[in-house]
N, C-alpha and C positions, 0 to 999 in steps of 0.2 A: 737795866743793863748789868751783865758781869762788873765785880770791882776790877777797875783799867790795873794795869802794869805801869802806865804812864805818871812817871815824873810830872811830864809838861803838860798838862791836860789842856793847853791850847785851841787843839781839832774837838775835842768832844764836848769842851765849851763851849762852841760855836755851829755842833748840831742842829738844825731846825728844831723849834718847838715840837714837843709829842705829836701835838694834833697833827702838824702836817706833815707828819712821816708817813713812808706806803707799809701797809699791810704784806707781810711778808709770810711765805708759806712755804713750810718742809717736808710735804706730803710723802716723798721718796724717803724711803728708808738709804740711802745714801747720803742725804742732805742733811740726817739727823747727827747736827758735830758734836764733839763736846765743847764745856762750856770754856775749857781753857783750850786757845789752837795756836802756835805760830806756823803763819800756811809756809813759808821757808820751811822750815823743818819737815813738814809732809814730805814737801815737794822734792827736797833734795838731801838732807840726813838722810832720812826715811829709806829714799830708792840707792843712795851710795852705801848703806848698810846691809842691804839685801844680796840679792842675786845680779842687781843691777852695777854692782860696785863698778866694774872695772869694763862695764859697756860705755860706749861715745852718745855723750849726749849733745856736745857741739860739733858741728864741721863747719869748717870755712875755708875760702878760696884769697890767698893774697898772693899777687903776679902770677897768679894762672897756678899755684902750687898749693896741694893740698895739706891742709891742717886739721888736726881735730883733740876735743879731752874728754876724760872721761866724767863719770860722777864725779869718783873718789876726788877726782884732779878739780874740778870745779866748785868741791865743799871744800879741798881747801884753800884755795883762793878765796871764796867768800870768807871762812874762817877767817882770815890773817886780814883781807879787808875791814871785815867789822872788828876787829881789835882797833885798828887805826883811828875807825871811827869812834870807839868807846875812850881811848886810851889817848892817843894822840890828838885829837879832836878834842875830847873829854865831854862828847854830847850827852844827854839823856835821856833816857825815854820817852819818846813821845816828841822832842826833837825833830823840826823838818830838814829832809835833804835833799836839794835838787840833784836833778842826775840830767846830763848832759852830754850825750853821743850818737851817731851814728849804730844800727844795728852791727855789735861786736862782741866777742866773748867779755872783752872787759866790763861792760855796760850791762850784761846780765848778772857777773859777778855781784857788779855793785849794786843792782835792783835787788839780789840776794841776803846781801850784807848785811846792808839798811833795816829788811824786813826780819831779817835774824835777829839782830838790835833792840827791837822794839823801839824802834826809831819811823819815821812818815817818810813814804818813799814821795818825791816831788816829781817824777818826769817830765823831762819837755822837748819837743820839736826841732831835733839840729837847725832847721832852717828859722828859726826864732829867733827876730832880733831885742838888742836891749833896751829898746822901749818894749816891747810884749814880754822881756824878762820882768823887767821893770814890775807890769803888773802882777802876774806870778807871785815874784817875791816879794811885794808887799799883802798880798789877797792871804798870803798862808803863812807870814815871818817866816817865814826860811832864813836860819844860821849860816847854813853851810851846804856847799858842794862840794861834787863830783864831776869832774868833767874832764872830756877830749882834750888834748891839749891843739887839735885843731879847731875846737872851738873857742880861743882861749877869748879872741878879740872883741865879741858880742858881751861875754861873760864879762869880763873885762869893766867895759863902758857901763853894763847892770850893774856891777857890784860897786861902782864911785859913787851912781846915784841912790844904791838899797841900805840904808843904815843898819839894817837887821843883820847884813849878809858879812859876817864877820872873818869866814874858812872858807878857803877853797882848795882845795886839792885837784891836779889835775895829771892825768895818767896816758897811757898810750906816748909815753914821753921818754920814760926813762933819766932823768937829769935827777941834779940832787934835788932834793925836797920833794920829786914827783911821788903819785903815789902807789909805784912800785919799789924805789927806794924803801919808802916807809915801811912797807909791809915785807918787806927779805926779812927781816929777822922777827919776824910775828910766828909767833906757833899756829899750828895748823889744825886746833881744836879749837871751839868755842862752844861755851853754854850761852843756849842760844835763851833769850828773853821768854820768860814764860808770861805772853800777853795772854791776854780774853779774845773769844771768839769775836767779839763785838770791839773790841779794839781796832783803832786804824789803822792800816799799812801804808796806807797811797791816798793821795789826793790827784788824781786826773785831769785835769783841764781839759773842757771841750777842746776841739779842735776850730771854732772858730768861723764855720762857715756866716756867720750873720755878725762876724768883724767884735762881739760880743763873749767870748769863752769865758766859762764856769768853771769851778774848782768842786769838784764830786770827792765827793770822800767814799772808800770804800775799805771794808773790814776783811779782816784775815778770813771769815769763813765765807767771804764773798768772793775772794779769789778763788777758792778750793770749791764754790757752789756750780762757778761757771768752767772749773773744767771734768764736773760730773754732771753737767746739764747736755751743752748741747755735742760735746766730741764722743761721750758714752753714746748718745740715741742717734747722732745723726751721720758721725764719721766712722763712729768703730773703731778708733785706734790699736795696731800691736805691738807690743816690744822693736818689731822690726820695721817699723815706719821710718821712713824720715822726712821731718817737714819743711817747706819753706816759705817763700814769697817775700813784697815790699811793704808792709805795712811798719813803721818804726817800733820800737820795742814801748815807746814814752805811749801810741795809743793803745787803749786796748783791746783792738783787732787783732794786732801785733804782738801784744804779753802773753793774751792768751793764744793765740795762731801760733806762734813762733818761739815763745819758751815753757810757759806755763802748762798747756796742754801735751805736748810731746813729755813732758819732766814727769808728769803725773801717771804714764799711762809706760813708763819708761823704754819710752823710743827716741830718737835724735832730731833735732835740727841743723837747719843752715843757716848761718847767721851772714849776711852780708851787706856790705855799708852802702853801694849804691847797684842799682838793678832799673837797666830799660826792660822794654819785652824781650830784645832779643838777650840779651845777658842772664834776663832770667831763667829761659828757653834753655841757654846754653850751660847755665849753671845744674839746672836738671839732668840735662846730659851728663853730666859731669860727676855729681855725684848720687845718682840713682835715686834722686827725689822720688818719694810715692804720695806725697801731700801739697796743691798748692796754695796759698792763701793769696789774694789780690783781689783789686776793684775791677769795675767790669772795664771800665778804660781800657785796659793791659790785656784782658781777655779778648779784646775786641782787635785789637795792634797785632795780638799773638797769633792768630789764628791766619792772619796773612802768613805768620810765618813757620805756622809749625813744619809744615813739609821739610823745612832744610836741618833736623835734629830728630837725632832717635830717644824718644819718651816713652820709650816700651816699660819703663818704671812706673809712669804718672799712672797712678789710679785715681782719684779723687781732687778734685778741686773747688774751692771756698772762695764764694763771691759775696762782698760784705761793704759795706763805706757808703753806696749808695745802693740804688735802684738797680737791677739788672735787666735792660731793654733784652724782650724774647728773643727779637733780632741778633743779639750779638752773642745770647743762648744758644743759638742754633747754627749760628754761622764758628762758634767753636765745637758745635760737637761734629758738625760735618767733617772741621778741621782734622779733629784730635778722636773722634771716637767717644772723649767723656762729656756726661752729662754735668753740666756746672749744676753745684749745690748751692742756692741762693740763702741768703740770710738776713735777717734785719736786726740790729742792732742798738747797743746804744750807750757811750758813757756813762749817762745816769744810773743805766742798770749793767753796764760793766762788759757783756758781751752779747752772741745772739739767742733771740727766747723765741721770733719765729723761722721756721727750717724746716724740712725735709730732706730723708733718703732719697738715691738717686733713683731708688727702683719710684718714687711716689711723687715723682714731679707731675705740676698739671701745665699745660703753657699759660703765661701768663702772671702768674702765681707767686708769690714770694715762698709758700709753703703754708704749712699749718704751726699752732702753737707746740712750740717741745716739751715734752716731760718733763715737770716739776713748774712750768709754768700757764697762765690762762690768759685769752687775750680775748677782746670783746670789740666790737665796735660801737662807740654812741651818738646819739645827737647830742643838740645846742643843750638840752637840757638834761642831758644824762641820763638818758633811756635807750637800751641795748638798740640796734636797728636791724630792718627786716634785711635777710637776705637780698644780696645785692645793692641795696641802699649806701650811699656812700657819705662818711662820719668819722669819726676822730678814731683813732686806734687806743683803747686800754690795756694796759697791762700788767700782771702781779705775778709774784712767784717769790723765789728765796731770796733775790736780791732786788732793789728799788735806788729810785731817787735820795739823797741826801745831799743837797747844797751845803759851803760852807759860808757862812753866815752872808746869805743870799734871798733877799726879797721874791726871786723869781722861784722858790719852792712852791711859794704858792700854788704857781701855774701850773706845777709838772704833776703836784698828788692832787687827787679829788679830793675835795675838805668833808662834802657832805653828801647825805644820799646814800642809795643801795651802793653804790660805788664806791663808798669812801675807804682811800687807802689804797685806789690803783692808778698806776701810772700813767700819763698821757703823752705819749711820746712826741707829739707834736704832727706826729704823719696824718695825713688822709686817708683810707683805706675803704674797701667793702668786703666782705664774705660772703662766701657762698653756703648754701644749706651742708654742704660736709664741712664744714671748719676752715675751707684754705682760704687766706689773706690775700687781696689783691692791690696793688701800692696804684696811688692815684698820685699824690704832691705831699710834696710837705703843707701842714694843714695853713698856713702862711704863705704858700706859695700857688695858691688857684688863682686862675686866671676869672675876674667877673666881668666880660665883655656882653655887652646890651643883649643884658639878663642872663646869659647863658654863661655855666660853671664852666673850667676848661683846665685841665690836670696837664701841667704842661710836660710830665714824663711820655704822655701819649702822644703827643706832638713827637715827642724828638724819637722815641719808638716808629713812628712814621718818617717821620725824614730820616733814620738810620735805614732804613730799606730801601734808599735809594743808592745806585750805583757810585755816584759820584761824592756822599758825604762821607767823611770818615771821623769827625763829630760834631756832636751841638748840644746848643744848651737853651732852651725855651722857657720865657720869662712873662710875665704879664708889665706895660710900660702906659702910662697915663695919656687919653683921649679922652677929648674936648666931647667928642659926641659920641661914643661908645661908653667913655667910662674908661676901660681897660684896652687895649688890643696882644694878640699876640707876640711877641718878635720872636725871631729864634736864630741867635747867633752861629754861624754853619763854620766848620773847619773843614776844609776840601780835600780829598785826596789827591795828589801828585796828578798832575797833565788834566784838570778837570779850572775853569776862570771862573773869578765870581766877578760876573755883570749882572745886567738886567735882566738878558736872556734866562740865565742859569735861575738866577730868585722865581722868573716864571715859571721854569721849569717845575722846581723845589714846588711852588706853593699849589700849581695845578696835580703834580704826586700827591702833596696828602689829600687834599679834596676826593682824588678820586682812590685815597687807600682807609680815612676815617670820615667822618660827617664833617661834612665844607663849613661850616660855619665853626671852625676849631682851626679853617689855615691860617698860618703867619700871614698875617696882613705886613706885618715890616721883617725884613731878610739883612742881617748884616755879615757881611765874610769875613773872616779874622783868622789869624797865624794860626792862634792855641785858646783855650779855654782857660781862665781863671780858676786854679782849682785850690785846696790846699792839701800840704803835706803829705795830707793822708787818701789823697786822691779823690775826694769829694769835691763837686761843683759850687765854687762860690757863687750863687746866684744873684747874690746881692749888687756884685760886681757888675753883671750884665746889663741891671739897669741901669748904669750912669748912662751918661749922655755919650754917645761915638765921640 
């Protein structure tokens, strides 16, 4: 490794052993960085020094009235922020910071700031309470925050029990000591930290769906890898884009969907703190969105409603967090005209590495692997599998797995073998003889009901083609005499009862939409889904007991 910038050498002490880090590839002459980068400075020096200077790279809506800044106004805000945090703070390099907001101009600043700093960006999940802060900020000592001053009360109850957590500053306030006081009289340059390519910026947190989240550590030229991977090949971004969607800024579908990728390519986004479908819908109208980013949930809500909003701006839309059922593929482009761009993703490796253009969708498909990175499928013993064969998904490219001082490394790199050094994401998947990737389950979440494999995305892809569902979540739940059986928790659409009738109904649809021996033997109706933050299905949830 490059020699660190870091003071605190904390995070890079706490790197996985050599051996189990992934193999990592630069085959793009775009991904060749140099050996010192702070990605903040690409991202936003960089475009406020150009031609870019005095274009909007924020918009945002508060009580229905339009706001926006530019570069130049955004570096320097971050400037005067990271002073704060150099000077008033008095942190160090290498230094962790949580950050704590709602999608806001403030909260990119400070995602800015940090990484300017040569300080460890921490983000986390507005909806995180202070026991999930709790663990956070002990997993990665974290000093000090940033935060909303509407999340003050969480933070709050974290920081009496975090001995570590010494500073908090908190903004979108305005009062004395917040920290907009602080920074009015901060100059509006900063030399920004000359880190290493290989230096930390952020530490991620899974998002948590198995009630278990990870602390990923990712490097400066790992931000700057994934937004010349998959926005260059698969979106095409131009200066005159503007992007948006609900993904939080803390994961990073959302960093790179919503600041990262528009900053690099210097086009605009829309930052906005909370968005249903139709709000989202409406926010496009609003201010001539041409990019969306969201889970297929929201795609699926939207499409009942696009007819009432003129979207004659939306060209492209990004579907990512989970799975994207074809069903709800199809049932928005009938809506809207566009074809959703699917994606698969992942913390570990920071954003999506499989995708396709919308001219090259196949149905069913998640896409094929993107430029600069290779994906494979294997068996139990890590041997590639034949087309069609269904096996674990591998993956390698410029960015990878690294835990921070987390036993579960193990699981994610391959230690040995023709393999070693690619990532296993945990999905289930098959391939076809061209290369595109088909999503079965998480490779954890097959259904093994008496003998027979059962991918319970296919299930709920079946019960979404029925009239009356408008969502579900398919689970495998313990029998005495099968072993496993199906359930699939159903959320109904308006004027439609869940009885007995209705579950026969449901379970005689899939029998006669996929092979019968894959229907929910058990049917439970419920409000809403279990989901978290970031729109992904808690599945873990659905097995408790009704």
């Amino acid at each position: 490794m490059e020699p660190t910038a870091h003071i605190d050498t904390f995070v890079r002490d706490r790197l996985p052993p050599k051996n189990q880090w992934p193999r990592l590839v630069f085959d793009l002459p775009e991904l060749r960085y140099p050996k010192r980068l702070n990605c903040a400075a690409e991202l936003l020096d960089k475009m406020a020094a150009g031609v870019y200077g005095e274009r909007t790279v924020i918009h945002t809506l508060v009580e229905g009235k339009a706001y926006s800044c530019s570069y130049r106004t955004l570096l320097a805000r971050a400037n005067q922020i990271a002073h704060v945090l150099t000077e008033d703070l008095k942190l160090k390099t290498g230094n962790r910071v949580l950050l704590r907001a709602p999608n806001n101009p403030m909260m990119a600043a400070c995602w800015l700031a940090v990484v300017k700093a040569g300080l460890v960006a921490v983000p986390t999940m507005p909806l995180l309470r202070a026991k999930e802060l709790k663990q956070i900020i002990d997993k990665a000592r974290v000093g000090a925050a940033l935060c909303d001053l509407r999340l003050k009360d969480e933070m709050e109850l974290a920081r009496a029990e975090c001995r570590d957590m010494k500073q908090v500053l908190y903004f979108n306030d305005g009062g004395a000591n917040s920290l907009e006081q602080r920074l009015a009289d901060k100059p509006t340059a900063f030399r920004n930290v000359d880190t290493a390519a290989d230096d930390a910026c952020m530490i991620a947190f899974t998002s948590g769906t198995t009630g278990q989240p990870k602390g990923t550590v990712h490097f400066h030229r790992d931000v700057l890898a994934m937004c010349d991977c998959f926005p260059r090949s698969c979106l095409k971004p131009t200066p005159d884009d503007i992007f948006c969607g609900t993904p939080p800024l803390a994961f990073t579908f959302g960093l790179g969907g919503l600041l990262c990728f528009p900053m690099r390519f210097g086009a605009s986004t829309v930052l906005m703190e909370r968005l249903s479908p139709d709000t989202l819908l409406e926010t496009i109208q609003k201010t001539k969105a041409t990019i969306c980013f969201t889970a297929p949930t929201y795609y699926r809500q939207m499409a009942a409603l696009v007819r009432n909003y003129n979207l004659r701006s939306l060209k492209k839309c990004v579907s990512a967090g989970e799975a994207l059922p074809d069903a709800t593929r199809q049932l928005f482009k009938e809506a809207s005209g566009i074809e959703i761009i699917d994606g698969i993703g992942a913390t570990e490796m920071i954003h999506i590495f499989i995708s396709h253009t919308p001219e090259r969708v196949r149905p069913g498909a998640t896409g094929y692997a993107i430029p600069g990175y290779e994906a494979t499928v294997i068996d139990e013993n890590g041997r590639p599998c034949a087309p069609g064969v269904v096996g674990r998904l591998a993956v390698k490219g410029p960015t990878g797995c690294r835990y921070l001082a987390d036993s579960r490394q193990k699981n994610y790199v391959i230690g040995t073998g023709n393999l070693r050094g690619w990532n296993l994401t945990g999905d289930a998947y098959k391939m076809d003889a061209d290369g595109y990737f088909y999503y079965q389950a998480r490779t954890d979440d097959m259904i093994i009901s008496a003998g027979y494999n059962i991918a319970g995305p296919e299930v709920e892809a079946a019960l979404l083609q029925h009239p009356a569902v408008a969502e579900c979540g398919v689970v495998g739940v313990p029998d005495a005499e099968r072993g496993q059986i199906v359930k699939a928790c159903v959320v109904l659409k308006s004027g439609y009862t869940g009885n007995e009738l209705m579950a026969k109904e449901l379970q005689e649809f899939v029998k006669k939409t996929i092979a019968a021996y894959k229907y929910p033997r058990a049917i439970q109706f419920v409000a809403s889904l279990p989901r978290t933050e970031t729109g992904k299905l808690q599945r873990f949830k659905l097995r408790e007991p009704a």
